[in-house]
N, C-alpha and C positions, 0 to 999 in steps of 0.2 A: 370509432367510438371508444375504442380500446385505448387509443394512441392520449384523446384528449381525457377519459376518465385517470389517467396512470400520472400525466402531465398534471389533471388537476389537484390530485393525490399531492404531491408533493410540495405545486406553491400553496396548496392550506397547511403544509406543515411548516415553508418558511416561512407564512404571514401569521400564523398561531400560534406556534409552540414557542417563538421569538419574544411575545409577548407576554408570556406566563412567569410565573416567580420563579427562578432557577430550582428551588425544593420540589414545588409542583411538576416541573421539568422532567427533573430527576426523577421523580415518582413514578410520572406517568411513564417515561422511559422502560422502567423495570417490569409495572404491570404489565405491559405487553411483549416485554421483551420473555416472561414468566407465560403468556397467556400461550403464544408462539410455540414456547419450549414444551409448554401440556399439549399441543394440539400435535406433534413429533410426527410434522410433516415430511418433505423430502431434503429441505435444507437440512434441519435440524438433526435430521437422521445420518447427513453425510456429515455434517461438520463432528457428529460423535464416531463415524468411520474416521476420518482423516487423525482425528485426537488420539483412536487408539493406536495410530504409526507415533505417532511420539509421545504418548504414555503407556508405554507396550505392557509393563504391567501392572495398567488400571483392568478391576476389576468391573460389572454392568455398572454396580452403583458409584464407581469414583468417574466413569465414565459420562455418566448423566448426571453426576454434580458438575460438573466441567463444563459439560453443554448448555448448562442452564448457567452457570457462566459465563460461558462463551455469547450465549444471545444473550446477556446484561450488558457485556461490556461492546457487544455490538450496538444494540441501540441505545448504549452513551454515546458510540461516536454518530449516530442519527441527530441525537436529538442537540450535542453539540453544534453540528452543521448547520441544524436549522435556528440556531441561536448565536452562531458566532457573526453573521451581520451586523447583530445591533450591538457587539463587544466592543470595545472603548482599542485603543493602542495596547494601554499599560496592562490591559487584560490579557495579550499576546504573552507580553513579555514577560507575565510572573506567572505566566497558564500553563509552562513546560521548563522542565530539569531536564538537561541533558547534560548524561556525563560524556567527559573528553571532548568538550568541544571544541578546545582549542584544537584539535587536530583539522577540524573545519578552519578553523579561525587563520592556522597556520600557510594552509591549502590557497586560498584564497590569497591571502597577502604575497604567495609565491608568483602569483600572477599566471599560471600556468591553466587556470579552470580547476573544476570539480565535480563531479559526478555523487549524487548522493543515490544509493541505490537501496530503494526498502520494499521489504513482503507487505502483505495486506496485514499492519497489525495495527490497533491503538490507532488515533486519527490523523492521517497523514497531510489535511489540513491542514489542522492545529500547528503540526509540527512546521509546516510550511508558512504560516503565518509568522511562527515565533522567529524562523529565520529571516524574512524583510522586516519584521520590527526590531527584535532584540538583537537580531547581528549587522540589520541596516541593510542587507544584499538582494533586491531583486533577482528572480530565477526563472527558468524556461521549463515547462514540464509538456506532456502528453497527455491526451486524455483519447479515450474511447470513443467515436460515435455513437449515443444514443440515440434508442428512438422512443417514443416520436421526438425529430427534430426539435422541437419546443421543448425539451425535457434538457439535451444536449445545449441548450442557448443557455437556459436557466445557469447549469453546471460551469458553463464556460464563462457564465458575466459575474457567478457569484465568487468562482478562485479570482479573476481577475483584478474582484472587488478586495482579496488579500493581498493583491500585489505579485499576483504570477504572470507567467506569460504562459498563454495555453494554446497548444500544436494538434490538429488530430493526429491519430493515428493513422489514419487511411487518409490518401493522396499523394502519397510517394514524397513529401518534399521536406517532412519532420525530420528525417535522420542530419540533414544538411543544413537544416538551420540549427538542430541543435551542437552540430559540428563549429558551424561559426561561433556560437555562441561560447564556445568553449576553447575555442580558438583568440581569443578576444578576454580571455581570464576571466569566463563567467562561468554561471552554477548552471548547473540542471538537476532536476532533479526527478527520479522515475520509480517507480512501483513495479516491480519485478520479479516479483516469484510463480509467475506462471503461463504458460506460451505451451498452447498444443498444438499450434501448427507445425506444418514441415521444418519449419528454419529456425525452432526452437532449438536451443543444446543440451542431451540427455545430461543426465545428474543423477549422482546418488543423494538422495534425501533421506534420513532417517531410515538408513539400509536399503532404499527402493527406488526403481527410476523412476525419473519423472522429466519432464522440460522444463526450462526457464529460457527466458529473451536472451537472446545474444546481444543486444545492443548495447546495453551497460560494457563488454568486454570490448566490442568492436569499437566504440566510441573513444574508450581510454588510449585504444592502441593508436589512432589514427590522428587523434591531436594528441597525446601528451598530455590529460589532464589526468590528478589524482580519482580512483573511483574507492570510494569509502560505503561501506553498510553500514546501514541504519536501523534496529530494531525499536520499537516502542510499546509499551504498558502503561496499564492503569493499577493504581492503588486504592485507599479506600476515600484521600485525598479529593480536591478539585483538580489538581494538578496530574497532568500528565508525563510522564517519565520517561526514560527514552535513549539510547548510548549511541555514541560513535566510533563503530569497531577500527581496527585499526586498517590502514592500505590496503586494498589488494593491490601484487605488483603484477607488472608485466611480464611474464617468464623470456628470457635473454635468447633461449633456444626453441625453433620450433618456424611451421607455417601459422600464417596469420589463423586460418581456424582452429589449430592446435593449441596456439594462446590462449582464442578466446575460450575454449573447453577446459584448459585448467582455469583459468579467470575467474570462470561461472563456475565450476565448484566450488570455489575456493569462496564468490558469494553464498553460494546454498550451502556451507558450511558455517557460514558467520549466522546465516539466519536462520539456523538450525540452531545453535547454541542460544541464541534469542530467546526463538517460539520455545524451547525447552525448559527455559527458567519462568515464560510465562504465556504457559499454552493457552490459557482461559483469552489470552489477548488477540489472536493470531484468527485473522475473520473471513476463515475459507468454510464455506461453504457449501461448494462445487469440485467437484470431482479434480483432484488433481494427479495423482500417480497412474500410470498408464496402465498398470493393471486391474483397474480401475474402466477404464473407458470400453465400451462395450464395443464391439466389428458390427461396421455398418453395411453395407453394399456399395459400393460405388463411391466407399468414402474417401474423401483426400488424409486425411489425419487430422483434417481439423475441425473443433468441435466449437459449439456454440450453447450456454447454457442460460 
């Protein structure tokens, strides 16, 4: 009952809020995204824990301006999603500012592949739509199993309807196709600023450890393709904002896992510099620094929230 009330939840927000006036949109977006931030349930509550690692010194009230910005510009990227189906091409294309993109652009024409690797900020969608329309490039990404299964189809037929290719997560066979992929001068592109499993690679983030994926480093090492970070923002604009940091390289010296642990700092450094210029955009939630995660009994290290 749970599975089909959660699943039903959603397709009334792509078959309804698609159809409203983008102003009414926007509106309703804020009202609840403001009702949410009054109600300073457990989300709300950590996403102003995690803000205060990277605005160490905000004070309670600059801290709960933040958050209540932080859920506005979360559920803009909601109610984008559930509105960007019925968006035209040319709405892709003039829907996001990305500076340095020729570094993409460059990446790609080298023929070698490309790795775009971004944190949860601003709508990683959008951004991925604007790259098969406005740059023309088809791309491979990963996604999560949801449940209920019905929830995870929706997710998967509606990127696909932007022109992605979508890999689970689980089944063992995503690292190898995204491998070919990228072997073959193609993108991928993956969301990665967080992994608390075993095989995640410790980080310092904002002075504190934490994990992130390895694959982003392990991927770059093994084909030879460019892995570039990605950060994105909102302004006050329709438009979504958004940079392309410069290469991470492959360190010359070292074992393969010793690569990929500078690699991945060297990402959680770029998207550190990001979230810091625009923390209100960065839409974590959930528990991320390990000092943080509570000792369970019989736990493996990995957490499920």
């Amino acid at each position: 009952m749970k599975d089909r009330l959660i699943d039903g939840l959603y397709g009334l927000g792509w078959s309804a809020v698609k159809k409203l006036p983008e102003p009414v949109a926007n509106a309703l977006g804020r009202q609840i995204a403001d009702l949410v931030w009054r109600r300073r349930g457990k989300g709300v509550l950590r996403l102003e824990s995690n803000l205060a690692r990277v605005v160490p010194d905000a004070d309670e009230a600059r801290l709960r301006e933040l958050s209540r910005a932080g859920m506005r510009s979360y559920l803009r990227y909601w109610m984008e999603s559930f509105r960007m189906p019925s968006w035209d091409r040319d709405r892709f294309r003039t829907g996001v500012d990305i500076q340095d993109a020729h570094i993409l652009k460059d990446g790609l024409a080298a023929g070698k592949g490309v790795i775009l690797a971004l944190p949860h900020m601003g709508n990683y969608d959008l951004a991925g739509a604007w790259v098969t329309t406005k740059i023309g490039v088809p791309f491979t990404t990963v996604a999560e199993r949801l449940k209920p299964e019905t929830l995870y189809d929706r997710f998967v037929a509606y990127r696909e309807g932007l022109g992605m290719e979508v890999l689970p997560h689980t089944g063992g066979s995503a690292s190898g196709t995204l491998a070919r992929r990228l072997r073959a001068g193609g993108l991928v592109c993956l969301v990665a600023d967080r992994d608390l499993s075993a095989s995640g690679i410790e980080v310092k983030f904002f002075g504190e450890a934490t994990r992130m994926p390895a694959g982003p480093a392990m991927l770059a090492q093994q084909t030879g393709a460019l892995l570039l970070p990605v950060t994105l923002w909102y302004d006050d604009s329709t438009i979504m904002r958004g940079r392309i940091h410069p290469p991470v390289e492959v360190p010359e010296l070292g074992e393969r896992a010793e690569k990929a642990a500078v690699m991945t700092q060297d990402l959680a450094d770029a998207y550190a510099s990001g979230i810091a210029e625009h923390p209100q955009d960065w839409h974590m939630l959930q528990r991320l620094w390990l000092a943080d995660l509570e000792a369970r009994p019989n736990s493996s290290g990995t957490e499920k929230l």
